[in-house]
C-alpha positions in Angstrom: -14.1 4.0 -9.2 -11.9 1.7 -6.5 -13.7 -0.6 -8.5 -12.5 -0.5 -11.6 -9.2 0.2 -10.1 -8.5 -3.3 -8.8 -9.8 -4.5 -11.3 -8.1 -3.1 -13.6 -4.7 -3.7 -11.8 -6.3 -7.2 -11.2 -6.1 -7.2 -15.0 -2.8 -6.0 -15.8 -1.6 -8.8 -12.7 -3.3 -11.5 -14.6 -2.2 -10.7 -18.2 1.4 -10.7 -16.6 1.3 -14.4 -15.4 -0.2 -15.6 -18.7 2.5 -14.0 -20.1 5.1 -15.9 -17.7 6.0 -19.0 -19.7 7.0 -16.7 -22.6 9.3 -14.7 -20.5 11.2 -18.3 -19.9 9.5 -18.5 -16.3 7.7 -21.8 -15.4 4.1 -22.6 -14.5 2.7 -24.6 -11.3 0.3 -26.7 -11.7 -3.4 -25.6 -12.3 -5.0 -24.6 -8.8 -9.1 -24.6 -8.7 -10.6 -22.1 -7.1 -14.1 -21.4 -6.8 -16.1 -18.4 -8.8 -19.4 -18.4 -7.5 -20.9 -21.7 -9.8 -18.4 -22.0 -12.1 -15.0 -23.6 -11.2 -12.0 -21.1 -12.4 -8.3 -22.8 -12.8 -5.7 -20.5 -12.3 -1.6 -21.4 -12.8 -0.9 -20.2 -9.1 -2.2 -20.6 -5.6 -1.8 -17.7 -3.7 1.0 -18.2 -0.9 -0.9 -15.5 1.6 -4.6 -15.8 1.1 -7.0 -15.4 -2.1 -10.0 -14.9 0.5 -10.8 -10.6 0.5 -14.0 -8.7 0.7 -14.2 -5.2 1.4 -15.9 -5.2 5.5 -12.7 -3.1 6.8 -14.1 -0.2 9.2 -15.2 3.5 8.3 -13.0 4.2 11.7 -9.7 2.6 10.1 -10.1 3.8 6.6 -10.4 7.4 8.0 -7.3 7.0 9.9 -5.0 5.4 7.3 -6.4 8.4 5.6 -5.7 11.1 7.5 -2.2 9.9 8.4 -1.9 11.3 4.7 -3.1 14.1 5.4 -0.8 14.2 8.8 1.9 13.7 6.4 1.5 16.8 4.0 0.9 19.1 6.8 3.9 17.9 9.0 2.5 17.0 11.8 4.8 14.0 13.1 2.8 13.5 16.1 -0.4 13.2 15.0 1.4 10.3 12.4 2.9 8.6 15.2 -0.3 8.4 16.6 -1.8 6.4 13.7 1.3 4.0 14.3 1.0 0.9 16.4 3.6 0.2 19.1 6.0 -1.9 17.0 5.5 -1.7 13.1 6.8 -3.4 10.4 8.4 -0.7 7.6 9.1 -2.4 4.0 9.9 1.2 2.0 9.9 1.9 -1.9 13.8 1.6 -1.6 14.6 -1.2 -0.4 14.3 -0.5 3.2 12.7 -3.5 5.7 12.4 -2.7 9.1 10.8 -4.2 12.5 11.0 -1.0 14.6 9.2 0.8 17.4 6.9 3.3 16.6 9.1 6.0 18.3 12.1 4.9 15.9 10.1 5.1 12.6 8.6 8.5 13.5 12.1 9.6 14.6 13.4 8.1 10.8 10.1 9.9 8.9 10.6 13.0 11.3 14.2 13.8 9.8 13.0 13.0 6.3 9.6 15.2 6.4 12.0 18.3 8.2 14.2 18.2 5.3 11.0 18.9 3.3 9.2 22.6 3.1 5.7 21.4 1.6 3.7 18.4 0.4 1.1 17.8 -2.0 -0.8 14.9 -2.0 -3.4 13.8 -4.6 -5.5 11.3 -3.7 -6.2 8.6 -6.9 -8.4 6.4 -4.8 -8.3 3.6 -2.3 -9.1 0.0 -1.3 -10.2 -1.5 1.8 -9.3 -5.5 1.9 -10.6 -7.4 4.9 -9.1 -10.8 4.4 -11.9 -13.5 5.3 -8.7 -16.3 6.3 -6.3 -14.0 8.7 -8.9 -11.6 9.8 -6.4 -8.9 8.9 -7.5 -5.1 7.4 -5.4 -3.2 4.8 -5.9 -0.4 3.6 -4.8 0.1 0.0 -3.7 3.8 -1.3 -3.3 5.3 -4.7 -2.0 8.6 -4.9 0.7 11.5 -6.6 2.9 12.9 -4.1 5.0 16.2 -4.9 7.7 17.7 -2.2 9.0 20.7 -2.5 12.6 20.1 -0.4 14.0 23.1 1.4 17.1 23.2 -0.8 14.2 23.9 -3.9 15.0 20.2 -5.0 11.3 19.1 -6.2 10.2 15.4 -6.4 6.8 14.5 -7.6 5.8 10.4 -8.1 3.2 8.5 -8.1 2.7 6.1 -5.0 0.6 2.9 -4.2 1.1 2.0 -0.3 -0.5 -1.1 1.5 -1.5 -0.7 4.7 -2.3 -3.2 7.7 -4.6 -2.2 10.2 -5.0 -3.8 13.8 -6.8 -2.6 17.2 -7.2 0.5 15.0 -3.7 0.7 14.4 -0.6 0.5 10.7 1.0 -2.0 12.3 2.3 -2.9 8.3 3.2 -0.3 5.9 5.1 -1.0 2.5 5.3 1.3 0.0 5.7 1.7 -4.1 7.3 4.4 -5.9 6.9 5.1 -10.0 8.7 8.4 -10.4 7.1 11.2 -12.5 10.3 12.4 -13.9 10.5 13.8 -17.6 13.0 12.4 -19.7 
């Protein structure tokens, strides 16, 4: 199923750059990259790192994972404890930070008391080992509904990325695609 997830959004990503040249955007020039035996040309070269397999620990996937699950059930501690020392926070708003680990919780702590309960449904997830930086994410899929103590309800899907280091998030941005009705 993760499969056929990324591949999918793999896809929809590729179908959008094709497209870029009729939106009045421009194209680089043609960047080879190897497939296997056949040579594939594609209009960009990735500025990070095209080099990914999936060899990112059962011990880190089960933490990013239960932080999730920390989440919904309010416990701030146990979150805190998936956090590295110093963590870099890009959030679904806007929001970029390069804070300590005891100054996110503090922010996420405030947040998750103004809520009553949480309801996460998992979609599915990616690990992404990347061959180049040696660096582990964690990619997550899922609907999140709050239920906020004034009775103000907020359900959206999310997709969250996840770097993991020393068995630690020590990057965490976020994606937000409301489920509001018209």
């Amino acid at each position: 199923m993760k499969n056929v997830m990324v591949l999918l959004f793999a896809g929809i990503f590729l179908a959008s750059c094709n497209n870029d040249t009729k939106m009045g955007g421009s194209r680089s020039e043609s960047t080879p990259v190897s497939n296997g035996d056949s040579s594939l040309k594609l209009p960009y070269k990735a500025n990070y790192s095209s080099q990914w397999n999936d060899k990112v620990s059962d011990k880190d996937l089960q933490m990013v994972i239960n932080s999730y699950k920390y989440w919904q059930d309010g416990d701030m501690k146990a979150v805190a404890g998936t956090l590295s020392d110093s963590i870099d926070f890009n959030g679904w708003d806007g929001t970029s930070l390069n804070v300590t680990r005891d100054s996110l919780s503090h922010i996420w702590g405030k947040h998750r008391d103004s809520i009553g309960t949480v309801n996460i449904k998992m979609a599915t997830w990616s690990r992404m080992h990347n061959t180049e930086k040696n660096d582990d994410i964690v990619t997550v899929w899922y609907d999140e509904t709050d239920t906020y103590k004034n009775g103000t309800v907020d359900s959206a899907r999310y997709a969250d990325i996840n770097m993991v280091k020393n068995g630690k998030i020590v990057w965490f941005s976020q994606y937000k695609q409301s489920m509001k009705k018209p």
